[in-house]
FIFI-176452 format. One line per field, with one value per residue (C-alpha): residue number from 0; residue in one letter; x, y, z. Coordinates in nm, 4 decimals. Layout:
N
seq = (NUM_...)
type = (A_...)
east = (X_...)
north = (Y_...)
up = (Z_...)
end
This chain:
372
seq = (0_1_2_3_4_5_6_7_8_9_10_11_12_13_14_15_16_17_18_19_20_21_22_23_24_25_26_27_28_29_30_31_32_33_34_35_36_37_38_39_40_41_42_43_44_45_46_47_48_49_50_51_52_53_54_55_56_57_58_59_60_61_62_63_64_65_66_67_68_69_70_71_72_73_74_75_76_77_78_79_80_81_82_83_84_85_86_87_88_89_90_91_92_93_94_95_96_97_98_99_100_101_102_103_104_105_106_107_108_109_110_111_112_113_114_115_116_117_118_119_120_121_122_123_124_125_126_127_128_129_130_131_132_133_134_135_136_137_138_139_140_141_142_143_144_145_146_147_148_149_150_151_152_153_154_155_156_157_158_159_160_161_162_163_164_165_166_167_168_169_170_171_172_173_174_175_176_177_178_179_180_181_182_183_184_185_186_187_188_189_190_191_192_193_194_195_196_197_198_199_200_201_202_203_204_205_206_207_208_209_210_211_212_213_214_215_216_217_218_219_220_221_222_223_224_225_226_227_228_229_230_231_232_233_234_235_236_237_238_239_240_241_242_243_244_245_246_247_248_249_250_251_252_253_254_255_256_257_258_259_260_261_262_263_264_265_266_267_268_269_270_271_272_273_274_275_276_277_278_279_280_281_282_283_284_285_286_287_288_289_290_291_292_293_294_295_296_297_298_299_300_301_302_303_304_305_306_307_308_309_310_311_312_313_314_315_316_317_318_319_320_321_322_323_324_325_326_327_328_329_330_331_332_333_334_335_336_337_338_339_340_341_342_343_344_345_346_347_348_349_350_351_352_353_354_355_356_357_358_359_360_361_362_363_364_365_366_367_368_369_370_371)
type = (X_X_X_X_X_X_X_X_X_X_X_X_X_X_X_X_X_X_X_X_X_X_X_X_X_X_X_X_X_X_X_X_X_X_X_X_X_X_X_X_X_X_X_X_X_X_X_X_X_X_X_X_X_X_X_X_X_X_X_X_X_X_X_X_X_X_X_X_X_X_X_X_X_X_X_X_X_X_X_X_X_X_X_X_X_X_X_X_X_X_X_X_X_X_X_X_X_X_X_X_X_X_X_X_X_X_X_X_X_X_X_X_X_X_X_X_X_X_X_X_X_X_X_X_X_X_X_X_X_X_X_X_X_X_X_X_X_X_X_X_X_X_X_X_X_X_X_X_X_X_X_X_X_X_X_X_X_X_X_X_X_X_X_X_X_X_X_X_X_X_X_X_X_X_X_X_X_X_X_X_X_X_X_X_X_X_X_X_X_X_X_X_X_X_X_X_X_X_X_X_X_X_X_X_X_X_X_X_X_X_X_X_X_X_X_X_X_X_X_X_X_X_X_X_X_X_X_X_X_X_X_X_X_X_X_X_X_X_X_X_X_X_X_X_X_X_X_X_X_X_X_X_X_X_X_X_X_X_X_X_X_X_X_X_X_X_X_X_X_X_X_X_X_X_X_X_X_X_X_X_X_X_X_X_X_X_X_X_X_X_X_X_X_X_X_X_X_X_X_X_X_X_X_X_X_X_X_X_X_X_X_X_X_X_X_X_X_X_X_X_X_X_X_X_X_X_X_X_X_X_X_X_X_X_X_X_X_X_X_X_X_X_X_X_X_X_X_X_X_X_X_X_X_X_X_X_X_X_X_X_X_X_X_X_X_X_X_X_X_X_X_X)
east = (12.8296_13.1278_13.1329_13.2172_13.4301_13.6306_13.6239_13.8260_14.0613_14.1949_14.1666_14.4086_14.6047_14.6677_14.7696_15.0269_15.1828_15.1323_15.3250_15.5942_15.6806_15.6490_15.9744_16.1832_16.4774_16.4328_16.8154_16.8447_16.9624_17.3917_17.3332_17.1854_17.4821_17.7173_17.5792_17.8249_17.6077_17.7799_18.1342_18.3589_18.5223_18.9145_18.7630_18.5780_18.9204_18.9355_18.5065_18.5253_18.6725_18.9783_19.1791_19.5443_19.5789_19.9946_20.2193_20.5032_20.5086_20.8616_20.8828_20.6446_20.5671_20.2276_20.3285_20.2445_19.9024_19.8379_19.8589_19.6145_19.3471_19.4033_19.3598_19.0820_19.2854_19.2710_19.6085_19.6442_20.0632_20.2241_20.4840_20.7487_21.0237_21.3568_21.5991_21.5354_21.2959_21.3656_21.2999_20.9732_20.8832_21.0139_20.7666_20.5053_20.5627_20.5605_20.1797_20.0214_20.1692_20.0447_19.6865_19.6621_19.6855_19.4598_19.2473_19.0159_19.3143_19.5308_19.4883_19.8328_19.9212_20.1713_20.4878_20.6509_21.0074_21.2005_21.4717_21.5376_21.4003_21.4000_21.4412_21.1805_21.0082_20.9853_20.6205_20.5009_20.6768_20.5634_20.2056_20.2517_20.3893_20.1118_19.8586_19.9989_19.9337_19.6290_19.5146_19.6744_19.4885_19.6762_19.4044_19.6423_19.9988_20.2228_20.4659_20.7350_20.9757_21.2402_21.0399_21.1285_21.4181_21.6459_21.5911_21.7314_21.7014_22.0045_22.0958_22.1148_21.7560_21.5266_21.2437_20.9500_20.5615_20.4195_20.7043_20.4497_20.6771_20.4730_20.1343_20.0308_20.1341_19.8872_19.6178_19.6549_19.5979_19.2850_19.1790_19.1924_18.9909_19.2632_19.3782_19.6917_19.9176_20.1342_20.4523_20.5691_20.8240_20.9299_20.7578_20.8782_21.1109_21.3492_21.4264_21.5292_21.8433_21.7917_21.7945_21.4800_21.2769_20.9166_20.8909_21.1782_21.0748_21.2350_21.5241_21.5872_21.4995_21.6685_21.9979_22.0024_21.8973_22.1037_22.0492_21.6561_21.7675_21.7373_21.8592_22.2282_22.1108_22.0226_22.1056_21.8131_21.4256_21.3080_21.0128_20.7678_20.8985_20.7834_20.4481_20.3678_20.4852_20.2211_19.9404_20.0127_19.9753_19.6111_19.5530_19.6429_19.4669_19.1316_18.9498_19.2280_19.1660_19.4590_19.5899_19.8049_20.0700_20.1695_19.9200_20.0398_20.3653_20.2012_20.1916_20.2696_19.9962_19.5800_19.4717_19.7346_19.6391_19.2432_19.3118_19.4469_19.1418_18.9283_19.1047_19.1275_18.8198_18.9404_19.2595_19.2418_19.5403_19.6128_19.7725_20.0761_20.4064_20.2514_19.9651_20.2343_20.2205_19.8799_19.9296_20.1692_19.9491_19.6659_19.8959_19.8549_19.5301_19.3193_19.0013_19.1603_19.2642_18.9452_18.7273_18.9565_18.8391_18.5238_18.5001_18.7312_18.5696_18.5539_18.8945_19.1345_19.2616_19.3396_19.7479_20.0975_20.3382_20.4700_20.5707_20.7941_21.1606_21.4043_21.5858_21.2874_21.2401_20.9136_20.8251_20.8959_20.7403_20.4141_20.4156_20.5065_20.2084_19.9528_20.0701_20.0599_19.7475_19.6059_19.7553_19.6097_19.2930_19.2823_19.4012_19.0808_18.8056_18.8912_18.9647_19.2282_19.5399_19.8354_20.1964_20.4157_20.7701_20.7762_20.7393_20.7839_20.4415_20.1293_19.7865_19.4260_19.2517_18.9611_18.7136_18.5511_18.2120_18.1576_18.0569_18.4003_18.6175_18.3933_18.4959_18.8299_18.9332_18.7007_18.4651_18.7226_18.9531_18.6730_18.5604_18.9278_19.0502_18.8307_18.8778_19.0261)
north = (-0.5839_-0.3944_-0.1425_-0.4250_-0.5672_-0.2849_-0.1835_-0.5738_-0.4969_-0.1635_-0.3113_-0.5912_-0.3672_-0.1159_-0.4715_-0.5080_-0.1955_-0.1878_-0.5288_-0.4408_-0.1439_-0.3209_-0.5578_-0.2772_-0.1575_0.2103_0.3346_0.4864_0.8946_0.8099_0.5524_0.7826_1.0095_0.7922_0.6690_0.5973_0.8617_1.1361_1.0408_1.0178_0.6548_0.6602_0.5389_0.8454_1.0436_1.0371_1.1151_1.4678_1.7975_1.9248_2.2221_2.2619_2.6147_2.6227_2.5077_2.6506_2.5337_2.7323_2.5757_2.5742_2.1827_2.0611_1.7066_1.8234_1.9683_1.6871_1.4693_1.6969_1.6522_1.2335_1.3250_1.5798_1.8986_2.2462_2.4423_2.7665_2.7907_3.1041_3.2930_3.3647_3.6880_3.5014_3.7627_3.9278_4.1353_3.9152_3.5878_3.6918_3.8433_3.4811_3.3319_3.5147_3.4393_3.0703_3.1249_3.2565_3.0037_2.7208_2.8930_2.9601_2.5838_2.4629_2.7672_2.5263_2.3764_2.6523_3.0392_3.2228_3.4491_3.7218_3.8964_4.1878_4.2563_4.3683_4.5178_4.9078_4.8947_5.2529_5.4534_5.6851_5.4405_5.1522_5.1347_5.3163_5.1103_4.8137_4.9375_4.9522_4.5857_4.4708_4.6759_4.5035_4.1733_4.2181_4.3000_4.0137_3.7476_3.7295_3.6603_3.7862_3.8083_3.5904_3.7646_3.5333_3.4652_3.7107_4.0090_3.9235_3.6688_3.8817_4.2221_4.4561_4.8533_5.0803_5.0815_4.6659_4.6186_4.3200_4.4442_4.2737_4.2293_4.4982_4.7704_5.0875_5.1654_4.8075_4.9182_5.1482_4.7986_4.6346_4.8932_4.8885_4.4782_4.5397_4.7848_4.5499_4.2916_4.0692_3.7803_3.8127_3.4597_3.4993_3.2692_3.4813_3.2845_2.9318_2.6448_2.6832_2.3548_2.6024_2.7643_2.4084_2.1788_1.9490_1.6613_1.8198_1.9022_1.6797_1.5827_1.4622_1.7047_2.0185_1.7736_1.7132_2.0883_2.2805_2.0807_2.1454_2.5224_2.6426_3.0349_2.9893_2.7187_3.0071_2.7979_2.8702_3.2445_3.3706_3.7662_3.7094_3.7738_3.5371_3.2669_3.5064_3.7622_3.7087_3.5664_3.9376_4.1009_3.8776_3.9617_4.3181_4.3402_4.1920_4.4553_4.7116_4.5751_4.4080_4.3991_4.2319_3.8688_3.6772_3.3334_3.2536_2.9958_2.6558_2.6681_3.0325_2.8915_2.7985_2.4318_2.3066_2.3443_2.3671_2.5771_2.8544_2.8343_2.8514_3.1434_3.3668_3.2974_3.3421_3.6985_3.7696_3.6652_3.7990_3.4900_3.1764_2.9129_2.6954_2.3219_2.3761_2.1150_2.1316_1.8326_1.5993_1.8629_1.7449_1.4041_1.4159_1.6273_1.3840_1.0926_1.2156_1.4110_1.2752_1.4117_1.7872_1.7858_1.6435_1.8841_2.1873_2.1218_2.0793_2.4157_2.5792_2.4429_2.7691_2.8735_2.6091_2.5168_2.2292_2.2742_2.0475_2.2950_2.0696_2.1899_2.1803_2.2955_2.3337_2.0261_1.8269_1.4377_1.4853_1.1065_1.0609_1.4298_1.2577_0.9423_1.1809_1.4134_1.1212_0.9245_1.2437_1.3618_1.0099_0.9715_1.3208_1.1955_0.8933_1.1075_1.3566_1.0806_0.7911_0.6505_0.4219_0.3432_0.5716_0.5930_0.8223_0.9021_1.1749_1.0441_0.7036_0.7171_0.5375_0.7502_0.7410_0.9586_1.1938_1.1251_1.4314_1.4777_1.4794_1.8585_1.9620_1.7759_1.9493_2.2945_2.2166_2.0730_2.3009_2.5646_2.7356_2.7594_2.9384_3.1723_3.2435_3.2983_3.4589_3.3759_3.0825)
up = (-14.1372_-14.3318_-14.0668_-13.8162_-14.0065_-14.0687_-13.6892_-13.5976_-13.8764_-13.7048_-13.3909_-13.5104_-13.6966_-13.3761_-13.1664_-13.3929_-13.4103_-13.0285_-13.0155_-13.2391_-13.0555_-12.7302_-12.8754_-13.0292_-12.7913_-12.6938_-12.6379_-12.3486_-12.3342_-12.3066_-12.5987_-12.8522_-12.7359_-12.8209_-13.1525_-13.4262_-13.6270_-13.4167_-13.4902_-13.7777_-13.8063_-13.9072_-14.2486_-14.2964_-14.3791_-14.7592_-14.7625_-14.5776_-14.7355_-14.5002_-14.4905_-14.3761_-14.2956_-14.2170_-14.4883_-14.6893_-15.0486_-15.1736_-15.5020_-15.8284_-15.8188_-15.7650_-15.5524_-15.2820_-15.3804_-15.5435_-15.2719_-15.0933_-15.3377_-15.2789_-14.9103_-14.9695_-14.8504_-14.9533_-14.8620_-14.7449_-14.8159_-14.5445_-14.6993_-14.4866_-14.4686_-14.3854_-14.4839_-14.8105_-15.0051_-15.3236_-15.1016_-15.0539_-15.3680_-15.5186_-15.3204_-15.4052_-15.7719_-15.6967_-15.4568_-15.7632_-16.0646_-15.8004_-15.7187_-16.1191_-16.1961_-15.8741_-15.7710_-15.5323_-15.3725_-15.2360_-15.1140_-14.9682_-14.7069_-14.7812_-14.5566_-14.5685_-14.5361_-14.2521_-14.4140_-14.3739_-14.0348_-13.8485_-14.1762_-14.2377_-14.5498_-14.4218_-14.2879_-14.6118_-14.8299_-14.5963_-14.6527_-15.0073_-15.0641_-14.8493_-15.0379_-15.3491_-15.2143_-15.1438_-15.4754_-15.5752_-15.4056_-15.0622_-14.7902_-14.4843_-14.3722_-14.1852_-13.9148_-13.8354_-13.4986_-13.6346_-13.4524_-13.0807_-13.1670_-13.4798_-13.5515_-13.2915_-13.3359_-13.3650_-12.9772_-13.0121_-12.8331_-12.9689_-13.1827_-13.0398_-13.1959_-12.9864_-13.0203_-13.1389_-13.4867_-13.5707_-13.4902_-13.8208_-14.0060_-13.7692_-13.8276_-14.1735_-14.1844_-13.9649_-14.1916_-14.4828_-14.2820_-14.3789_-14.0864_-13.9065_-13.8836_-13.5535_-13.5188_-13.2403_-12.9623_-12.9820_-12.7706_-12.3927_-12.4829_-12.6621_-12.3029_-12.1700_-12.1874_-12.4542_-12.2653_-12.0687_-12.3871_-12.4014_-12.7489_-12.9594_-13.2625_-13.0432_-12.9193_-13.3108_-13.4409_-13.1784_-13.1598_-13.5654_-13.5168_-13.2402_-13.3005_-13.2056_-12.8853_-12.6043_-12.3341_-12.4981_-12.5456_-12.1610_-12.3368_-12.5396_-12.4221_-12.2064_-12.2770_-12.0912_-12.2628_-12.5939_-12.4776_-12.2952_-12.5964_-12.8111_-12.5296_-12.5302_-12.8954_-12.8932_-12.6347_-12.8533_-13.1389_-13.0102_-13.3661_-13.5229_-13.6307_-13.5042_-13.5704_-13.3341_-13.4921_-13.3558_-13.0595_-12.9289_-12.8062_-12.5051_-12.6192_-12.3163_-12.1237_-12.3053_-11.9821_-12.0467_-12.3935_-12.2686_-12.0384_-12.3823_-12.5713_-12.2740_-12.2981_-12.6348_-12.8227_-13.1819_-13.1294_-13.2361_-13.2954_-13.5477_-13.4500_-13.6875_-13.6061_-13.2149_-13.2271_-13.0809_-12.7694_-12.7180_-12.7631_-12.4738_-12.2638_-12.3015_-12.2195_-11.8309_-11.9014_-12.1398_-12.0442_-12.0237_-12.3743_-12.4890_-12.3173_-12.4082_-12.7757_-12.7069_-12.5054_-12.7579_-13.0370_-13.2423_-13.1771_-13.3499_-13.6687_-13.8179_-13.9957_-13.9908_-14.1099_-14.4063_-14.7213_-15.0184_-15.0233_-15.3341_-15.1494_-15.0852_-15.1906_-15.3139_-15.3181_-14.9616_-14.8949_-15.0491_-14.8295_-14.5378_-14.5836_-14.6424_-14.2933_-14.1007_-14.1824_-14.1542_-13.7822_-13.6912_-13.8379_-13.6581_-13.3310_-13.3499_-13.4459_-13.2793_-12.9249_-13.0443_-12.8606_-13.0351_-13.0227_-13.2140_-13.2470_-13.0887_-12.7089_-12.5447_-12.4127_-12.5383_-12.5567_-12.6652_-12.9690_-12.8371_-13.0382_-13.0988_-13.2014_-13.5885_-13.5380_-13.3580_-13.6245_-13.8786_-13.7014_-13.6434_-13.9957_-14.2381_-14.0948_-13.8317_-14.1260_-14.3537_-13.9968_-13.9510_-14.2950_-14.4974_-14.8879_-14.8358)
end
């Protein structure tokens, strides 16, 4: 009699589970897709750790860094040669106070100098400073527009990034298995009347820097020309991890971008001052920009290029750095309708799968920049 009685009571008990399977909703393939589990909401920014890989913090106040923490940011601040050996040497100084006081916010990148070019010391003394650096804590060098847009050799020619008198400072960065940060050319806007320019951050920065506008400087190298320099370098040096800054300089267009890193597979770019480039690509070609990062997911870097100056407003730097990193946040995660200042044009976010916003705004950073 128990035996039968236990033999209706799993009988009922299977009906039910058999019923209440019958009335749950199986989601169909696309659904489970497109489940809010895989995506990051625009509320999700202060919950995930973030780097920004490209800024230039020239004076020892913690603000800035500060702010970062709020917004859940580790730094990596880019030292920058812009015409002295003391310049950089000062910066230096100012790297290490700040990475003393927040040693899990902020990592540096080092430069050398350019002065004494041609004499007979100035890659061993280059070597050395870099070598010195190193030891210090610097986790790679930044090599700025100057080389292809400044220095010119005795006979007046432009020095540009693949001239061979750079290559043993080049070898000797590989060597160190240190990462390279390229800014090497300007975006193709800075070839282009003003009025012509896309995005209203060259129209502003170009018409207040008129030695780098090189529509009013035909003598100089040409666009082209400082993009074959760059690719001729990375021929020469194939096992040399390369960043290239603010999206290569080929901003303009993500499938000339695609067809470098298709060629070069030790490149990768960082976003720095160039997202807005993007934004206006994906106002006529959404679906191009989106899959680009997807396909390229490895390759890019999360950075803004903001920093602190001796002549900063450090209040309004703060409120500055939140909003941007916010919009860019919203921009990766969401599909939200957008406008910025920088273009007329409305546009929608890509909404990238949690794992490529992962990639793009901590892991690439960690692949790409070792020690940081």
């Amino acid at each position: 009699m128990r035996k039968i009685k236990n033999l209706n009571y799993l009988c009922l008990l299977a009906c039910g589970v058999f019923l209440q399977n019958c009335t749950q909703t199986t989601k169909a393939p696309s659904e489970e897709r497109n489940s809010t589990s895989e995506f990051y909401t625009a509320e999700d920014f202060n919950k995930v750790e973030k780097y920004d890989t490209h800024v230039h913090i020239n004076v020892d106040d913690t603000t800035f860094i500060q702010q970062a923490k709020e917004d859940k940011f580790r730094l990596l601040t880019v030292n920058v040669y812009s015409g002295t050996t003391s310049d950089i040497e000062g910066k230096e100084r100012i790297a290490l106070s700040l990475i003393k006081a927040y040693p899990d916010r902020l990592a540096y990148l080092t430069a050398f100098t350019l002065q004494g070019w041609g004499s007979e010391d100035w890659q061993s003394n280059t070597i050395a400073y870099l070598k010195d650096s190193f030891e210090k804590g610097a986790i790679g060098v930044k090599i700025w527009k100057n080389l292809g847009m400044e220095l010119r050799d005795k006979s007046g020619k432009f020095v540009m990034i693949d001239d061979p008198r750079v290559d043993p400072i080049l070898d000797f960065i590989e060597k160190n298995d240190v990462t390279l940060l390229g800014h090497l050319g300007e975006p193709r806007n800075a070839w282009l009347p003003v009025e012509q320019m896309t995005v209203l951050g060259d129209k502003r920065y170009f018409s207040e820097h008129p030695q780098y506008h090189m529509y009013l400087h035909p003598e100089y190298p040409s666009y082209e020309d400082q993009i074959n320099a760059r690719d001729n370098m990375l021929e020469k040096h194939p096992n040399l991890r390369f960043v290239a800054a603010h999206l290569a300089s080929l901003e303009w267009d993500v499938d000339e971008l695609a067809k470098r890193l298709d060629k070069f597979p030790n490149m990768a770019v960082d976003m720095a001052e160039r997202i807005c480039h993007l934004q206006f690509q994906s106002v006529k070609n959404w679906q191009k920009v989106h899959d680009f990062f997807i396909k390229y997911q490895d390759r890019i870097v999360y950075s803004t290029d903001m920093g602190v100056r001796t002549d900063s407003d450090l209040s309004a730097l703060r409120k500055r750095a939140h909003e941007t990193r916010i919009s860019d946040w919203q921009f990766f995660v969401t599909n939200d309708k957008m406008n910025v200042s920088d273009f007329k044009e409305s546009f929608k976010g890509l909404k990238l799968p949690r794992e490529v916003v992962d990639k793009v705004y901590r892991t690439n950073a960690e692949k790409w920049f070792p020690g940081i």
